[in-house]
C-alpha positions as CSV (number, residue, x, y, z in Angstrom):
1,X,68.0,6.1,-32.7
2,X,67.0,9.6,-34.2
3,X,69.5,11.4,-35.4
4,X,70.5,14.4,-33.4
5,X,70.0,17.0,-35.9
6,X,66.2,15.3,-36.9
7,X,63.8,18.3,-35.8
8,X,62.5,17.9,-32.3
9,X,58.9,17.6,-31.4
10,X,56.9,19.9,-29.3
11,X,55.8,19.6,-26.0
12,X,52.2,19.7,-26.6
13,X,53.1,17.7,-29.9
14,X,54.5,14.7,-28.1
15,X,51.6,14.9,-25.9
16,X,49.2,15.3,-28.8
17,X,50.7,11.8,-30.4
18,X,50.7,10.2,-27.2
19,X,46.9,11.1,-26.3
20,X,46.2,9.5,-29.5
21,X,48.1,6.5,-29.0
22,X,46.7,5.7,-25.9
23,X,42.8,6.5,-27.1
24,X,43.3,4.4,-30.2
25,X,45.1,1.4,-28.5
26,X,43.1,1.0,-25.0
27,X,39.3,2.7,-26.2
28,X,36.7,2.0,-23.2
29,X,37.8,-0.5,-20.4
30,X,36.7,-1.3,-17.0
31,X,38.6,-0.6,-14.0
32,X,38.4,-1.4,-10.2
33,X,40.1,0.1,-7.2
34,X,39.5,2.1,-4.2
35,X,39.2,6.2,-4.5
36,X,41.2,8.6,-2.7
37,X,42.0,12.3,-3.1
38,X,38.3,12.8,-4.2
39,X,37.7,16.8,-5.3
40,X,34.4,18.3,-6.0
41,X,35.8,22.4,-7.8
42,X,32.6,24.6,-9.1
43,X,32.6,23.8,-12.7
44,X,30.6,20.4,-11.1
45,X,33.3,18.1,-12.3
46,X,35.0,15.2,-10.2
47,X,38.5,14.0,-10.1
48,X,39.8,11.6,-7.8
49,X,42.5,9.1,-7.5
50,X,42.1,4.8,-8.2
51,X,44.3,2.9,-6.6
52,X,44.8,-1.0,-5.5
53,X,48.4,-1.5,-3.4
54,X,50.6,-1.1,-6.0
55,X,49.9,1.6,-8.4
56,X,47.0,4.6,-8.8
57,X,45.8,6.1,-11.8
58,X,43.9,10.0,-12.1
59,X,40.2,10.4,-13.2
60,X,37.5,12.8,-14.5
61,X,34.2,12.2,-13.9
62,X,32.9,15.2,-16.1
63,X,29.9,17.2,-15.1
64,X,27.4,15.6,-17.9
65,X,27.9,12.2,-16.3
66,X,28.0,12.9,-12.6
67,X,25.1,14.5,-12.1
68,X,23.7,10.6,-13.1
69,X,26.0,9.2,-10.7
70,X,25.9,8.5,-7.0
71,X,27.6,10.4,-4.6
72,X,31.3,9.2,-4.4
73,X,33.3,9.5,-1.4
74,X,36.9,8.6,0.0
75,X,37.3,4.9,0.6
76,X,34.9,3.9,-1.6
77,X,35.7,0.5,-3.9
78,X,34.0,1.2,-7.5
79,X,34.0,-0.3,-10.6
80,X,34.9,1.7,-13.6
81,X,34.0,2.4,-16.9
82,X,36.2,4.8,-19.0
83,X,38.8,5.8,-21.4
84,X,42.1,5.8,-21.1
85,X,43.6,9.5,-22.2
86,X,46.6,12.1,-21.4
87,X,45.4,15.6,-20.3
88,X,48.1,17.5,-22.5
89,X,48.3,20.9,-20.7
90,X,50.2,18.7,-18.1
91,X,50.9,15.5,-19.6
92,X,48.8,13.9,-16.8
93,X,47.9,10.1,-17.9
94,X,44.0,9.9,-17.3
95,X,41.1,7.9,-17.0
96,X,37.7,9.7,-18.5
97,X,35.3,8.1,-16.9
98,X,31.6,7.2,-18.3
99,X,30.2,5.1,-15.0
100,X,30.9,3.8,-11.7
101,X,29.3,1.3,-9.9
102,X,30.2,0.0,-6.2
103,X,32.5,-2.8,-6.7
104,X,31.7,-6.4,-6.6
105,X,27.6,-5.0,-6.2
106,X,26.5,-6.3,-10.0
107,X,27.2,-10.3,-9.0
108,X,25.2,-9.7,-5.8
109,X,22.7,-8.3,-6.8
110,X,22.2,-10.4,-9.7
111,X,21.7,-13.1,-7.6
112,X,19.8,-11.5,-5.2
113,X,17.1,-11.0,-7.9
114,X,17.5,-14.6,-8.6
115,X,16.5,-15.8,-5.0
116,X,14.0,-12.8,-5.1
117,X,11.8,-14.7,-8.1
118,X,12.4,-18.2,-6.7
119,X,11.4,-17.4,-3.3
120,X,8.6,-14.7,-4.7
121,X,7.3,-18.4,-7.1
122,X,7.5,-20.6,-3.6
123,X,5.5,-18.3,-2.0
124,X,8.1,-17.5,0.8
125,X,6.6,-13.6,0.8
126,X,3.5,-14.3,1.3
127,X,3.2,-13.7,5.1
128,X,1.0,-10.5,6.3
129,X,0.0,-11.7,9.6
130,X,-0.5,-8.6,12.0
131,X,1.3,-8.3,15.0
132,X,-0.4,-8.4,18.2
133,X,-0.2,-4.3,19.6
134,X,1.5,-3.8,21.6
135,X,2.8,-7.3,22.5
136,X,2.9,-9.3,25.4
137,X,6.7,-10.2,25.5
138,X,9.4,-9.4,22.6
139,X,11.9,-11.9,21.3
140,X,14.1,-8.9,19.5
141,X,17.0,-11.1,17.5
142,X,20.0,-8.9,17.0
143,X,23.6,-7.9,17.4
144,X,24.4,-7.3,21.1
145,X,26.8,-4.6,20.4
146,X,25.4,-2.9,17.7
147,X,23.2,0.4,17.6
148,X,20.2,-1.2,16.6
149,X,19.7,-2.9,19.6
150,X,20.2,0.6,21.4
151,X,18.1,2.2,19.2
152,X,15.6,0.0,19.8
153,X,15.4,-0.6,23.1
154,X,16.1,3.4,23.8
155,X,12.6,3.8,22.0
156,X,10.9,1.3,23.4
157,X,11.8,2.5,27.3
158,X,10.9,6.0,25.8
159,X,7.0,4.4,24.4
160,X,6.3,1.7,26.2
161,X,8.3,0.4,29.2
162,X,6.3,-1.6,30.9
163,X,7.1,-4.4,27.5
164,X,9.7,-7.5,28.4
165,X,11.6,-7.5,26.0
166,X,14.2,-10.8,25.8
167,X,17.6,-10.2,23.5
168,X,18.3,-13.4,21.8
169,X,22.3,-12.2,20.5
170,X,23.4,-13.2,16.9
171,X,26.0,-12.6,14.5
172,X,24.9,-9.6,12.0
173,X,27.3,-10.0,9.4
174,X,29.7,-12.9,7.5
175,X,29.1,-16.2,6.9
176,X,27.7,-17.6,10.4
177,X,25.0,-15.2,10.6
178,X,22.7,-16.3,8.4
179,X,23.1,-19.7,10.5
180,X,22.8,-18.1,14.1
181,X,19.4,-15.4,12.9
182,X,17.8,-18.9,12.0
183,X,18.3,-20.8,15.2
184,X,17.4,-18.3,17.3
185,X,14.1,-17.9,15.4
186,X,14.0,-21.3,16.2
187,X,14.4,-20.8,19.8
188,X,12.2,-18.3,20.3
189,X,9.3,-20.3,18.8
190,X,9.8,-23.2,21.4
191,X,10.2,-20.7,24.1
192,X,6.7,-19.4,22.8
193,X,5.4,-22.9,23.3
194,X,7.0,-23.1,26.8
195,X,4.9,-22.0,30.1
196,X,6.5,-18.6,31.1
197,X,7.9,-17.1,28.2
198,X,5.1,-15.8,26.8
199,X,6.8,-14.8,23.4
200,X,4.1,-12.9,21.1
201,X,6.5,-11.6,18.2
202,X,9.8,-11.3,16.6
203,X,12.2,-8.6,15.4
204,X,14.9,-9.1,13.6
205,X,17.3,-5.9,13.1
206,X,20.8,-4.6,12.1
207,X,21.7,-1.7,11.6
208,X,23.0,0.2,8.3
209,X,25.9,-0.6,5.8
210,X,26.8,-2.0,2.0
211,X,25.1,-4.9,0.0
212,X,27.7,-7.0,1.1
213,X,27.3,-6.2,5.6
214,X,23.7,-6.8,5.0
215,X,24.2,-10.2,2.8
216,X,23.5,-12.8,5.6
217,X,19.5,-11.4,5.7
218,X,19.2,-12.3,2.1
219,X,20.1,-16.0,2.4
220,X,17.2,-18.4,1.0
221,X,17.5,-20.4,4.2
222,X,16.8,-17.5,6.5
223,X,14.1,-16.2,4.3
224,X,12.3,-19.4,4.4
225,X,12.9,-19.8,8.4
226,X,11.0,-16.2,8.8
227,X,8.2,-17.6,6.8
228,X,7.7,-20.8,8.6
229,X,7.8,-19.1,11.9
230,X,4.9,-19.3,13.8
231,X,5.7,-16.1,15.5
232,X,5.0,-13.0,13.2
233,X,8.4,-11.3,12.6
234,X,9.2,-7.9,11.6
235,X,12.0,-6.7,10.3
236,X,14.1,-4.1,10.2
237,X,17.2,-4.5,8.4
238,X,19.3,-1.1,7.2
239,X,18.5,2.0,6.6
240,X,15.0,2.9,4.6
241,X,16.4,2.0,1.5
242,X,18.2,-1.4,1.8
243,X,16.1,-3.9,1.2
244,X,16.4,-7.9,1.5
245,X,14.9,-10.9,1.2
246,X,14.3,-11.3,4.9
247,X,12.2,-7.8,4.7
248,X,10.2,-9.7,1.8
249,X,9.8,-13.3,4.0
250,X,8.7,-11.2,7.4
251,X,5.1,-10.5,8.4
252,X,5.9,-6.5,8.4
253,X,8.9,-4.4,7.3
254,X,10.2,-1.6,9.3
255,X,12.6,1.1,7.4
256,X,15.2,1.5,10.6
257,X,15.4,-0.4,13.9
258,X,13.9,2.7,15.5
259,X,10.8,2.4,12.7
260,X,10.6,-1.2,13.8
261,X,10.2,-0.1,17.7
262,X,7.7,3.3,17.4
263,X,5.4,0.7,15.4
264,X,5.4,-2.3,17.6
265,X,3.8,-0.1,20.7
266,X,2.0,2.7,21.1
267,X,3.7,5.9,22.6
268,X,3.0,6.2,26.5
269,X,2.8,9.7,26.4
270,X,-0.2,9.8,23.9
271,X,-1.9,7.2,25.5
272,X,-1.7,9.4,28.8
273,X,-3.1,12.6,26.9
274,X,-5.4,10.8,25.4
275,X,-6.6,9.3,29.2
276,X,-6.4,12.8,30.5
277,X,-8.7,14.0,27.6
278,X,-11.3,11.0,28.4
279,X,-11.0,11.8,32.2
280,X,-11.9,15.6,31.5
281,X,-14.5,14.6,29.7
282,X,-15.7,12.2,31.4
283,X,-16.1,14.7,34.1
284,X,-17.6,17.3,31.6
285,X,-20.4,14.7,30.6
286,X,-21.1,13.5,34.4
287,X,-21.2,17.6,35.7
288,X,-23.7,18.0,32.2
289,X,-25.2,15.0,33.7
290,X,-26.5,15.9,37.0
291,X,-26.9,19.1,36.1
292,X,-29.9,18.1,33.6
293,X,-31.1,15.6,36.3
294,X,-31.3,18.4,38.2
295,X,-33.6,20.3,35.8
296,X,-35.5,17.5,35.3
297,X,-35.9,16.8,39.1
298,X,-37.3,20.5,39.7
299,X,-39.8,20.1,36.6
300,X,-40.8,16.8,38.2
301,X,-41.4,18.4,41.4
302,X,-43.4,21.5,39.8
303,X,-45.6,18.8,38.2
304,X,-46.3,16.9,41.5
305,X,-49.5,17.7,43.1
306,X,-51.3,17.1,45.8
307,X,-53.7,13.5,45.3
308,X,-56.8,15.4,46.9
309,X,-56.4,18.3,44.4
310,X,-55.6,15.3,41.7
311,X,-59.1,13.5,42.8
312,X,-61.4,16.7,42.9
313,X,-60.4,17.4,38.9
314,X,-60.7,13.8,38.2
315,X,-64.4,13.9,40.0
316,X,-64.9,17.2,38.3
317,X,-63.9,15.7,35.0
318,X,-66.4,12.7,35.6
319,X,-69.5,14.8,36.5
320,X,-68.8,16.4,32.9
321,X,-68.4,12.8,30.9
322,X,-71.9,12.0,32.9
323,X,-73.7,15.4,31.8
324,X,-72.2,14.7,28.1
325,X,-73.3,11.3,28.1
326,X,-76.8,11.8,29.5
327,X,-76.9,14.6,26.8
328,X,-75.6,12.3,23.8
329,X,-79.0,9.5,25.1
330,X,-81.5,12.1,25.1
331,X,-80.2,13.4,21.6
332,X,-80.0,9.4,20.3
333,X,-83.2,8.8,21.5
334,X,-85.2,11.4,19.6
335,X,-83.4,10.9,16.9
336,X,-84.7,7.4,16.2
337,X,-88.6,8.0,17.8
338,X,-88.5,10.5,14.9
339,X,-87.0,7.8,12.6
340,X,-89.4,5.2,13.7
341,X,-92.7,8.1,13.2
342,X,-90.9,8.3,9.9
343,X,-91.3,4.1,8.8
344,X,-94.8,4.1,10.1
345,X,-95.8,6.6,7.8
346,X,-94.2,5.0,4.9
347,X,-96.0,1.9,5.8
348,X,-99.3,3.3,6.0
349,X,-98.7,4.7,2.4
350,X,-97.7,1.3,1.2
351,X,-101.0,-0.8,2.2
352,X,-101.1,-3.9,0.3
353,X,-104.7,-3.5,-0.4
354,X,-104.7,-0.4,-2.4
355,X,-101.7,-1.7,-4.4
356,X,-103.7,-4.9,-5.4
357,X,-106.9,-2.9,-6.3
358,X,-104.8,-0.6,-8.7
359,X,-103.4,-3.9,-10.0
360,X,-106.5,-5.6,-10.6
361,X,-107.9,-2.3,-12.5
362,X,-104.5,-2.5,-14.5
363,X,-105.5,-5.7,-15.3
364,X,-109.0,-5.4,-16.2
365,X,-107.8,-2.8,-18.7
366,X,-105.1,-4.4,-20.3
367,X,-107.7,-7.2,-20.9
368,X,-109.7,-5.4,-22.8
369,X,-107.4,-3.6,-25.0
370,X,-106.0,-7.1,-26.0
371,X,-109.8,-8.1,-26.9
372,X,-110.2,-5.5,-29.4
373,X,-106.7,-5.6,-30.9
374,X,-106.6,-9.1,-32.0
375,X,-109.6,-9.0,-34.7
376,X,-107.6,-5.9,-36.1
377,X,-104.0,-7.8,-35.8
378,X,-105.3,-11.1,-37.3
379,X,-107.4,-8.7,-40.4
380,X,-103.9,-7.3,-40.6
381,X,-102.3,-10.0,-40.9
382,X,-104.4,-12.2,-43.6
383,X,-104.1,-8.7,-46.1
384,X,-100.5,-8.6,-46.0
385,X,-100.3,-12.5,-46.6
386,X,-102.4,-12.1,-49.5
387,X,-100.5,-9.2,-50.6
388,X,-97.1,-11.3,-50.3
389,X,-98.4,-14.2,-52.2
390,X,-99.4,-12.4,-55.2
391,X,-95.7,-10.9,-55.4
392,X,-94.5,-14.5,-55.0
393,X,-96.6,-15.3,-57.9
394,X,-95.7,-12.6,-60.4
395,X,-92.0,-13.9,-59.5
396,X,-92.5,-17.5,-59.5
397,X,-90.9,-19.8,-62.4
398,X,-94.1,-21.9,-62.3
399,X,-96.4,-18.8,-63.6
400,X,-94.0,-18.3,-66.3
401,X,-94.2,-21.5,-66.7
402,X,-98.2,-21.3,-67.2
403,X,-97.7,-19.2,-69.8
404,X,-96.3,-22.0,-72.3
405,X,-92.9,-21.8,-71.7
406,X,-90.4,-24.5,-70.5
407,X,-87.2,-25.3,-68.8
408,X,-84.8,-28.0,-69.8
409,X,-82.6,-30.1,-67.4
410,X,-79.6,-32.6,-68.6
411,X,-79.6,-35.9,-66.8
412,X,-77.2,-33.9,-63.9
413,X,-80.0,-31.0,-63.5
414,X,-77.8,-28.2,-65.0
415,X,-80.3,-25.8,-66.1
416,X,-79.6,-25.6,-70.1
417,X,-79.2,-21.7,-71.4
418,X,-77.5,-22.3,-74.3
419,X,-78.3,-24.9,-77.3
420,X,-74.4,-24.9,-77.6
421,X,-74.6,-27.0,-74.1
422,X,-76.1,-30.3,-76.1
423,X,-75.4,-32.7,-78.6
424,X,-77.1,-34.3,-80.7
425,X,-78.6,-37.6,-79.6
426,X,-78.6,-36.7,-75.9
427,X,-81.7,-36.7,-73.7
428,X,-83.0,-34.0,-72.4
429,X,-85.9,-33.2,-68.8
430,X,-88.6,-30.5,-69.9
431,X,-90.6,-28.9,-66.9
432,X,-93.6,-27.6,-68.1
433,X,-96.4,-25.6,-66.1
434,X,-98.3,-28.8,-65.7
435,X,-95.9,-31.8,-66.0
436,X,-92.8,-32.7,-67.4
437,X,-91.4,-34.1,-70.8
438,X,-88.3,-36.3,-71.9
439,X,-86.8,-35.4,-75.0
440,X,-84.1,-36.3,-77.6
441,X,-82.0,-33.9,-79.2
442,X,-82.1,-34.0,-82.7
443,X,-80.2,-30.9,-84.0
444,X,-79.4,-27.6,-82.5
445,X,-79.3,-24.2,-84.1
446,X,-77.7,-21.2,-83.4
447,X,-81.0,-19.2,-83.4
């Protein structure tokens, strides 16, 4: 024990060293209990109370962190995040906390996701089959008691009363609800099947409240009962933003019970505005109507006339057609005597006589001019082939050859220009002007 007359700490000393015990020996930690004594001041921090049935502990839930946070209220059971401190000024032991969450909610909705994916991979959401509107006769699967079945059937009398509407009752919450939701979707398809029922669709509603009210709609078994229903189901499970499997399984999802009745029918009221506004103008178009038959009547009647008055124009109108068409003969008629006056004439000028007499005179001329040009042609003729063949001659090897020279041929025929192209001993063709010689080489020269 410390001595007496040891100097004594301070106050705010002893709460100093105890703050930093309790930071440095606890750090962050997770707490659960149920709040109470919940305070909301203007510097926008929270401190409540945590308690279970045997002890409570104080917390701050400092401005920076609960404006990420949802709402809190009295009652609630949280989960808590925090560290364990003393506020020195009183030497209150705290929590600080960093983040709540509603208690027991992360296991459910971990496996809610779970079920989510499998059913999602089986193909349990993939029902969209429309619902007949409005339908003929409503199996609505709900709590008796509960306000969703008020609020549903307090809109539908309000839209549409003239829909039956059968309550098959179920448990809405623990563990035989998910059990009792699937046989009477069971019932009401045999009762669909049965003469008089006359079942069409199904809703299946609750109302509001936590993850763990609403956990009977997200069993697998249920989910898969919606989807092998051959009734369409809607459901309408919560409020707008709870959301479970049996939403996903169902044909159509309503956000509140009251959703799921205003879109199953149309509103009564509408439907009687809307057959007011087709009456009025229904009665606008058949006034227009037979007010433009009426029109059309008196034009009809201004246009009728009497048949004697209609005959005398047509027999006025025929005497003209006969004038014009006696005209138009007379005109036709004249036109082709002077067409016809017209051939003759050209005929007369092309007498077949007169064209032969020209021809023979043609003829006889013609004749003649060939008699005297043919002396002079063939005379023509005979000079120029007399001058052609003394050009041939001046050109022609065989005069050069007259004139003692000679051309010499190796056995091939090769013209020889050079002595260079023979040998000695080799026998040579020489083509003379008259006749032709075979020689022997005997030497060559160079010149």
């Amino acid at each position: 024990m410390p001595d007496a007359t040891d100097a004594a700490l301070s106050v705010s000393e002893l709460n100093r060293r105890a703050r930093q015990m309790l930071e440095r020996g606890f750090g962050e930690c997770w707490v659960e209990g149920e709040i109470s004594s919940l305070a909301r001041p203007a510097s926008g921090h929270v401190y409540f109370t945590l308690k279970d049935d045997r002890a409570q502990v104080k917390c701050a839930l400092f401005r920076n962190r609960a404006r990420f946070t949802p709402a809190l209220n009295n009652g609630d059971q949280v989960r808590l995040r925090g560290k364990v401190s003393l506020f020195e000024p009183r030497g209150d032991y705290q929590l600080i906390v960093e983040a709540v969450q509603p208690a027991g909610q992360g296991a459910l909705l971990a496996a809610f996701e779970r079920l989510k994916r499998q059913l999602a991979g089986e193909g349990v959401f993939a029902n969209q089959r429309p619902l007949p509107y409005p339908p003929r006769h409503l199996a609505v699967i709900s709590s008796p008691t509960g306000a969703a079945i008020r609020d549903v059937l307090a809109v539908l009398a309000a839209r549409w009363p003239a829909l039956p509407v059968t309550l098959l009752p179920v448990a809405v919450q623990g563990r035989e609800a998910a059990p009792a939701i699937i046989r009477a979707i069971a019932i009401a398809n045999r009762l669909a099947e049965s003469p008089g029922s006359g079942f069409d669709a199904i809703l299946v509603t609750r109302g509001g409240g936590s993850l763990e009210d609403l956990w009977a709609f997200n069993d697998e078994h249920l989910a898969r009962a919606i989807f092998h229903s051959r009734l369409p189901v809607m459901a309408a499970v919560g409020h707008e933003v709870d959301v479970t499997l049996a939403d996903f399984a169902a044909d159509v999802r309503a956000p509140t019970p009251s959703a799921a009745a205003e879109q199953l029918v149309p509103d009564q009221r509408d439907r009687r505005r809307r057959l007011s506004e087709l009456r009025q103008r229904l009665a606008n178009a058949q006034q227009g109507r037979l007010e433009a038959e009426a029109q059309r009547l008196d034009h009809l009647r201004a246009r009728l006339r009497h048949p004697g008055e209609r005959l005398a124009q047509q027999r006025q109108r025929l005497g003209q057609l006969e004038g014009r068409l006696h005209r138009a003969l007379e005109q036709r008629l004249t036109g082709e005597r002077r067409h016809l006056d017209h051939l003759r004439s050209r005929l007369a000028g092309a007498d077949p006589d007169r064209h032969l007499a020209q021809a023979r005179r043609r003829l006889d001329a013609l004749d003649e001019r060939l008699h005297a040009a043919m002396p002079r042609q063939i005379e023509q003729r005979r000079a120029n082939l007399a001058a052609l063949v003394r050009e041939l001659q001046a050109v022609s090897p065989l005069a050069v050859l007259g004139r003692g020279y000679a051309i010499l041929e190796n056995a091939d025929g090769t013209v020889i220009k050079r002595a260079g192209d023979t040998r000695p001993g080799e026998t040579l063709k020489a083509r003379l002007g008259e006749g032709r010689l075979s020689v022997e080489v005997k030497r060559r020269y160079k010149r």
